[in-house]
N, C-alpha and C positions, 0 to 999 in steps of 0.2 A: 639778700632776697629772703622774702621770709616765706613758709612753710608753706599758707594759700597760693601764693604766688607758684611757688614749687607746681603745687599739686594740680593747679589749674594748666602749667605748659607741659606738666604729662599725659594731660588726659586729651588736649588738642594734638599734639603726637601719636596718641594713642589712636586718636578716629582720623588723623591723616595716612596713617599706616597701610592700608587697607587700598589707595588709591595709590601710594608712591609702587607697591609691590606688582599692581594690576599694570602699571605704563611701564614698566622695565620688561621690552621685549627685547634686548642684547645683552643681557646677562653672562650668556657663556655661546662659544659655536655650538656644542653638542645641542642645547636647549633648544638652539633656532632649528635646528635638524629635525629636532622630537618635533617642535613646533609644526615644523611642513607637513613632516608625514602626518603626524595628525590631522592636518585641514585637510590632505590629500585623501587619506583615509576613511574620511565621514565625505569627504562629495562624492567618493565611489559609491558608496554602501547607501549611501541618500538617492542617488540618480538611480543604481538599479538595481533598490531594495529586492527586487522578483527573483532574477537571476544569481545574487548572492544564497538567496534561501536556496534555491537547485543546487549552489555547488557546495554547498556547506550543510546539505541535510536537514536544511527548516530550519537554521539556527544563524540569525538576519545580522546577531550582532557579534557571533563569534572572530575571530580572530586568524582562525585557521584555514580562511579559503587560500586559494594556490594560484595563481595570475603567470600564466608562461613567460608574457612581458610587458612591462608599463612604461608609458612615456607618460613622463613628469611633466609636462607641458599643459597635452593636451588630456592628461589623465585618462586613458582610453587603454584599454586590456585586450589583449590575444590571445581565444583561448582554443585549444587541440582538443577535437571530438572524440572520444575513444570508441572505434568499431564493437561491433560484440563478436565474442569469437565464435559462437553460432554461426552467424553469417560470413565473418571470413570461409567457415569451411562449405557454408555451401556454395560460395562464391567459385573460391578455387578446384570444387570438386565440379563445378557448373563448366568452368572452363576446360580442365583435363579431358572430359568428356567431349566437349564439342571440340576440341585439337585433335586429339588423339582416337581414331577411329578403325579398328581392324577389322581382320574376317578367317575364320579357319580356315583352310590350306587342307584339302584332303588327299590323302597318300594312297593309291592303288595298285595291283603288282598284278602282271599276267602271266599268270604260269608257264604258259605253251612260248612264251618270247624271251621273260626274264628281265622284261620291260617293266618300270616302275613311271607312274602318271601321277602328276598334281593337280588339283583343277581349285577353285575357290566355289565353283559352282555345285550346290548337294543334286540338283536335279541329274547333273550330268554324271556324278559319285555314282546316283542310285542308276543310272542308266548299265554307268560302265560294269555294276557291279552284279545286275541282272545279265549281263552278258559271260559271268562267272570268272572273273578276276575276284581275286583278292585287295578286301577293304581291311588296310593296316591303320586305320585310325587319321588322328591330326596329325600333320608334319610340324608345323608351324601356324604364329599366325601374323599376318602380312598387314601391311596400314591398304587401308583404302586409296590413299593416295604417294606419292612420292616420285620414286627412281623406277621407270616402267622397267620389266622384264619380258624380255619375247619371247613368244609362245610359237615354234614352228615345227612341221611336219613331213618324216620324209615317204611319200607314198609307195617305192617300193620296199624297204623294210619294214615299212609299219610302225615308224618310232616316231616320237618325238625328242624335241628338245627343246632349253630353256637356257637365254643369257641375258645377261646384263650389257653385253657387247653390240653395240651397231651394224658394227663393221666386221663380225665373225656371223649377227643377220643377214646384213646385203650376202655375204659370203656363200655362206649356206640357200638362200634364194637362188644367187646365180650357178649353182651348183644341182636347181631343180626341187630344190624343199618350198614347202607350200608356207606361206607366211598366214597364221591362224590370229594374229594381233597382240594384243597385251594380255597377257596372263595375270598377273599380279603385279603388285608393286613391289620393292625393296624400302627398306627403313633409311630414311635419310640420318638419323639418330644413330645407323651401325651399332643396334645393339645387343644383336645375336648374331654369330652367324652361319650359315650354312656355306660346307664344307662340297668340291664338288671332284669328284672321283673318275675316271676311264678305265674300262677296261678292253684292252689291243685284242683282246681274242673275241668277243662278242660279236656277232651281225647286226644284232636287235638288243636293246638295254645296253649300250655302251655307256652309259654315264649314268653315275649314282648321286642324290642329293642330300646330305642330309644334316640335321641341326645336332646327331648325335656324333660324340668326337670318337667313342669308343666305335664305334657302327662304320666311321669312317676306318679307322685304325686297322681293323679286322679286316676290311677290303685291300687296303695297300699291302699287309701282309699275304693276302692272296695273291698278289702281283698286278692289282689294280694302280692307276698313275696317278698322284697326288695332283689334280688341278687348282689349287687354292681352295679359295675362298667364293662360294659362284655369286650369294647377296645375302641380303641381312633382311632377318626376321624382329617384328617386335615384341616386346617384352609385358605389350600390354593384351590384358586377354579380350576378344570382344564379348558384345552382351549377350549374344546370343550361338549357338551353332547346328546343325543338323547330327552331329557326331553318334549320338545316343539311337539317333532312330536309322542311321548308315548298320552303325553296331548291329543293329537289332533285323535288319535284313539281313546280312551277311550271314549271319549264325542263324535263322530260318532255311536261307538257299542250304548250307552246308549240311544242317540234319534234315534235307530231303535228299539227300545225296543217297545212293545204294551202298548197304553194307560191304566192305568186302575183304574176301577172306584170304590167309595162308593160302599159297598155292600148295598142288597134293607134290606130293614128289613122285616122278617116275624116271625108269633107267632107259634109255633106248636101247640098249642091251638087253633086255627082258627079253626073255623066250615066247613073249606071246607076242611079241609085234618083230622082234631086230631082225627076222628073215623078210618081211614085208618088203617091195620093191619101195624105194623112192627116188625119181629121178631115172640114174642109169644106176643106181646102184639100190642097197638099203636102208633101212632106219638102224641097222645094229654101229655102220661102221659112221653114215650121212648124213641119220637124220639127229642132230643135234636142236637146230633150230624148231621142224614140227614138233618133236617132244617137250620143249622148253614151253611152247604156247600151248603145248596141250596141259601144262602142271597148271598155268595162270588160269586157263577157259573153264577148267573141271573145278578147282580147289578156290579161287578168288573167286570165280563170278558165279560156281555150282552148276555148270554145263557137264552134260553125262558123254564127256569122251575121254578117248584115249589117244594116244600117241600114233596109234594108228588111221583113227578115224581123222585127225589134222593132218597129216603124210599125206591120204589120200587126196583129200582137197585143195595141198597146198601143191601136188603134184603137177593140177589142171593150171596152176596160176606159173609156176618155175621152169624158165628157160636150160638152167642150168643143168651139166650132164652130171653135177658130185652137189650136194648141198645146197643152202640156199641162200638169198641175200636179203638186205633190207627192204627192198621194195616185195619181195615175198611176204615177208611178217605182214606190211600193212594191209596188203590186198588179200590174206586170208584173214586177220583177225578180221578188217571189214566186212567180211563174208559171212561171220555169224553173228553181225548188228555192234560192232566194237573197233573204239574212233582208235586212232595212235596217234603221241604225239614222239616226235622226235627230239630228242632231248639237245638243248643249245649248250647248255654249259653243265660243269658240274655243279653246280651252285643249281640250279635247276632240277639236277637228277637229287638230289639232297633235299631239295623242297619234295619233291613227289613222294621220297619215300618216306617225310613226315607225315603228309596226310594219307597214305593207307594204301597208295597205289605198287604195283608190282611192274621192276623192270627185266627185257630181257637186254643183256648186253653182249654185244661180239667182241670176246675177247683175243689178244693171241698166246697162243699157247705151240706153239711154232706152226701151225698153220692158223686159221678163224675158226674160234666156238662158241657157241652160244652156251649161255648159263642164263640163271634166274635170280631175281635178289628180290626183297622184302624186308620193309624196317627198317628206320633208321634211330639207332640208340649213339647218342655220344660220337656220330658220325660214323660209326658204323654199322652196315647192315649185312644178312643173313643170305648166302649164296645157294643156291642151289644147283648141283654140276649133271647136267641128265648122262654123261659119261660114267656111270657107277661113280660119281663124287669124288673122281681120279684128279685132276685138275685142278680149278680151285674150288672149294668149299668151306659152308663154316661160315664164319662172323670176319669178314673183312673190312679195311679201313675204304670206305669211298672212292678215298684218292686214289689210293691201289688203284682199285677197279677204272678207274679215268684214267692212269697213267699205263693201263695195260690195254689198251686199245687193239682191238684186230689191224693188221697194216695190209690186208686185203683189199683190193679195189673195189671187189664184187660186195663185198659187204659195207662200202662206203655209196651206194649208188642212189640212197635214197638222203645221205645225210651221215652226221655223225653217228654211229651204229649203236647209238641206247635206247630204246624203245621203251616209252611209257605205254602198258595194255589199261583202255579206259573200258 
């Protein structure tokens, strides 16, 4: 072969090269692989050049879009919208709100009974509380709707009550309590709850409700009865409440209340009055009780008497041939423009001498005596004995004074013998 020859079937190998390499499409599996995905890859990004730029940042021929799932087939992509978290939150805060709907619970306490009232209603709060109960704020706060609680009333004690029970409703119905309807609801969620208490000695405010465990604790320690659990309160607060403007009545009515003061002390022994008749007898050995209301009438409320000028007066109201009794005290303090209330429980006499009022109490001291008290520090308050302060005097424990009770008839005739002077 010679050299032309040579040079001439290089150079036709040479420009067929170019067509042998372009027709060899099975070369290797891996090639034919590259091969697909490649055709694959340019009909996506051709068909929907728009949507590539969106997911790839303007950048139509990158590499890096993200495709949840492809079918090879039909070459068609699935792709998962991402929420903004914006909107999540106010989606889910859209919804909490229209679920979840409460209402404050307001807590009221009547002094003269020892009865405690819940209503959801502020108009009826401010009713109750122009009628001078004490407004102890929010108890709880209750859902709008759920697990009803009955609301019933019994017309001769003057009390209410509240359950979650049907069947302790009917009960109480047929037993002559007045069915007042649904009071509030309970939390079907159980996620607070309130605690519900008895107390066996009370007439009026037998039963205590409340969301605090400590507030319960201290009751059953008094010898209150543990009733469970009475319903459940929620955990969500409402949007709105009357609380601030309850507040702010309550603490008006109170500083228009009248000042009032220490009672004065006097002895019924004193020489200027202890020969005075009272009764069949005197004020030196009998008149324990007119001297007692005479320290409260002169020194608490600044009336210009004496032990004697109350003697005479209570003389025209007492049956009695030696001393006097309960229904004495009311009917003379009412005599000179001044209410009594008769105290139900200790827990009651406790409250009165927090807020500034003066009690006389019939103690026994091996017969019935009256004394006076004022003040209460740390439970106890300040005695005053119109006996020359022979008896008891001084700073006594409360309870003492509750568990020393006169056991006289006569001085039980009006009630338990502790007399609040208003």
């Amino acid at each position: 072969m010679t050299k032309k020859f040579q040079y001439l079937l290089f150079a036709v190998l040479l420009a067929l090269c170019p067509v042998i390499v372009q027709g060899e499409t099975t070369t290797s599996p891996s090639e034919e692989v590259s091969s697909s995905s490649s055709s694959t890859e340019t009909t996506l990004v051709s068909s929907s050049s728009s949507s590539t730029e969106d997911l790839t940042s303007g950048s139509s021929s990158s590499s890096e879009t993200t495709l949840t799932s492809q079918d090879s087939t039909s070459n068609t992509a699935t792709i998962t919208p991402e929420i903004p978290k914006e909107t999540l939150k106010t989606t889910t805060a859209t919804l909490a709100t229209s679920v979840i709907k409460t209402q404050a619970m307001y807590r009221l306490y009547n002094p003269n009974s020892g009865e405690h009232f819940y209503t959801a209603s502020a108009y009826e709060a401010r009713e109750v509380i122009k009628a001078k109960w004490h407004y102890e704020g929010v108890g709880w706060h209750a859902p709008v709707s759920g697990v009803p609680v009955y609301r019933l009333y019994n017309p001769n004690a003057g009390d209410h009550h509240y359950t979650l029970n049907g069947h302790e409703k009917n009960d109480l119905i047929s037993r002559g309590w007045r069915y007042e309807g649904i009071g509030w609801y309970s939390d079907q969620n159980q996620s607070l709850e309130l605690y519900r208490a008895y107390n066996p000695n009370a007439q009026s405010g037998s039963h205590n409700y409340t969301l605090n465990g400590n507030e319960q604790n201290v009751l059953l320690r008094a010898g209150w009865r543990n009733e469970g659990i009475s319903w459940y309160g929620s955990g969500v607060r409402p949007e709105s409440s009357e609380d601030a403007a309850l507040q702010a009545l309550y603490q008006q009515i109170i500083n228009s209340r009248p000042q009032i003061g220490k009672p004065n002390y006097y002895s019924q022994k004193d020489s200027r009055w202890s020969g005075n008749r009272f009764n069949s007898s005197t004020i030196g050995p009998s008149g324990c009780v007119p001297t007692s209301l005479a320290m409260i009438l002169s020194g608490s409320y600044g009336m210009n008497l004496t032990p004697a000028d109350v003697a005479a007066r209570m003389d025209g109201y007492s049956s009695w041939a030696f001393g006097a009794s309960g229904k004495d005290i009311i009917a003379t303090a009412n005599s000179y423009g001044h209410s009594v209330e008769v105290v139900s429980s200790q827990a009651v006499a406790e409250q009165r001498l927090r807020e500034g009022y003066p009690l006389i109490w019939l103690v026994n001291v091996g017969i019935g005596h009256a004394v006076v008290s004022f003040g209460n520090s740390g439970g106890k308050t300040e005695v005053l004995d119109p006996y020359d302060r022979q008896f008891i005097n001084g700073w006594q424990d409360i309870s003492f004074l509750w568990g020393k009770l006169s056991r006289d008839p006569m001085d039980w005739d009006a009630g338990v013998p502790v007399f609040v002077i208003k």
